[in-house]
C-alpha positions as CSV (number, residue, x, y, z in Angstrom):
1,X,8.1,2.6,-12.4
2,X,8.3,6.6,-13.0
3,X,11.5,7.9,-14.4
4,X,13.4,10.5,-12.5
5,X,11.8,13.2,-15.0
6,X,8.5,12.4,-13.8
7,X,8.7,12.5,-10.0
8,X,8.6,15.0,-8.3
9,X,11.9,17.2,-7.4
10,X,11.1,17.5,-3.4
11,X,11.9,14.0,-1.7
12,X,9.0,14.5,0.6
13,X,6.6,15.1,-2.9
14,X,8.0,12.0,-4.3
15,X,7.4,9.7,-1.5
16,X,3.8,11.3,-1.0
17,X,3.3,10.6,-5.0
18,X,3.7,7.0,-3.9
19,X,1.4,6.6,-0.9
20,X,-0.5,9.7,-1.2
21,X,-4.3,8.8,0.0
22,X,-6.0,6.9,2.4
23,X,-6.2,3.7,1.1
24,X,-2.6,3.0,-0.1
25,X,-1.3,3.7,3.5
26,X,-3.8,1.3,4.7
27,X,-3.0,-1.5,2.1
28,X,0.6,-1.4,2.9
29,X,-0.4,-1.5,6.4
30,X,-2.0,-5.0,5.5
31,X,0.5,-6.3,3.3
32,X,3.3,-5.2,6.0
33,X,1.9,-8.7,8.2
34,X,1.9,-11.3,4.7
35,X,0.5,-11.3,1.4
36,X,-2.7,-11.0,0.9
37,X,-6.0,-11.8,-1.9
38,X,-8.0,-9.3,-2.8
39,X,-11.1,-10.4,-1.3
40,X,-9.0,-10.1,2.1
41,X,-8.3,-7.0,1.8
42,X,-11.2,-5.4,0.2
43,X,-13.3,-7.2,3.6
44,X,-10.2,-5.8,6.0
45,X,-10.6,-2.3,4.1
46,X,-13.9,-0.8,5.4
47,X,-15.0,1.5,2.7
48,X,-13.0,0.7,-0.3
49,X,-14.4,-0.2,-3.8
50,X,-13.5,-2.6,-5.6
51,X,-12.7,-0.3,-8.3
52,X,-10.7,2.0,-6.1
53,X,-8.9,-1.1,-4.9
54,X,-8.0,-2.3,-8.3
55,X,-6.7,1.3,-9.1
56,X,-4.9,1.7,-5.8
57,X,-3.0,-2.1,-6.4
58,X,-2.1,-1.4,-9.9
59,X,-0.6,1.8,-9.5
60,X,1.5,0.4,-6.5
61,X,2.2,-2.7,-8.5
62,X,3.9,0.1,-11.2
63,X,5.8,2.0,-8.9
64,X,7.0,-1.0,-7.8
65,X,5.9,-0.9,-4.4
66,X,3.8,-4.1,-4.8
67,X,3.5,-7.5,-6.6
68,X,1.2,-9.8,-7.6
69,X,1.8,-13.6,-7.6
70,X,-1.5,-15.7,-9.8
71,X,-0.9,-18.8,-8.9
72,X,-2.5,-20.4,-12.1
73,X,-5.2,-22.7,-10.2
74,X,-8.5,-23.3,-10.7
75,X,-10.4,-22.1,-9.0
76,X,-8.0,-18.7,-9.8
77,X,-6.0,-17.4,-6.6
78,X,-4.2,-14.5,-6.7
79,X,-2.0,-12.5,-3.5
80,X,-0.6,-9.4,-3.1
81,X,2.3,-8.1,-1.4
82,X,5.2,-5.9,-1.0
83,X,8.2,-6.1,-3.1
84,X,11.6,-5.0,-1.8
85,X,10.9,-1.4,-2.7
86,X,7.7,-1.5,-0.6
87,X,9.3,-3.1,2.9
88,X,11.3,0.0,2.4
89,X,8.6,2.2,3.1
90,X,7.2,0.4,6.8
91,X,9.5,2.9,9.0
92,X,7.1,5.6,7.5
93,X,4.2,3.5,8.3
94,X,5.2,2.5,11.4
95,X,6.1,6.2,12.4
96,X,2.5,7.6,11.3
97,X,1.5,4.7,13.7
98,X,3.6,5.8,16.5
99,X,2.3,9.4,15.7
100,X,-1.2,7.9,15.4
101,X,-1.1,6.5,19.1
102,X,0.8,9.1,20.3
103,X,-1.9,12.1,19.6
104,X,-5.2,9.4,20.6
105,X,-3.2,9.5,23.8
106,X,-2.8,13.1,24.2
107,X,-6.1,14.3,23.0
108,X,-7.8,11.9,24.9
């Protein structure tokens, strides 16, 4: 996790530090239904590298929006999902949803 010094002083900059980009919004938008493997959601997230994934899941992971569980098997299985920190950000998800819907409706 960051320390106080290095986020951002604007709330709104600080919580756009943690799920700034495309692809974060979109993996907590997975991982708000269950855990996930990586596999999963690199197949559910159209687009996404496998390095861009990586980078986007480790940075979560240490701003402690995310965890990983390696369940030591063979063959290796491994899930993401959110952490305590993280279910606290799904009413921002869920409002850019409700925004989402809301302006397909109107423009269309």
């Amino acid at each position: 996790m960051k320390t106080k010094e290095e986020l951002p002083d604007c709330p709104v900059a600080t919580a756009v530090a943690l799920i700034g980009g495309k692809w974060k919004l979109l993996i907590l938008r997975n991982l708000k239904a269950r855990p996930w493997r990586f596999n999963e959601l690199q197949r559910d997230l159209d687009g996404i590298s496998q390095k861009v994934l990586t980078d986007s899941l480790r940075q979560m992971m240490e701003d402690g929006l995310v965890y990983r569980h390696d369940y030591r098997e063979m063959p290796p299985r491994v899930e993401y999902g959110l952490t305590e920190l993280g279910y606290q950000m799904l009413p921002i998800i869920d409002a850019l949803a409700e925004f989402g819907r809301y302006y397909k409706s109107v423009v269309m």
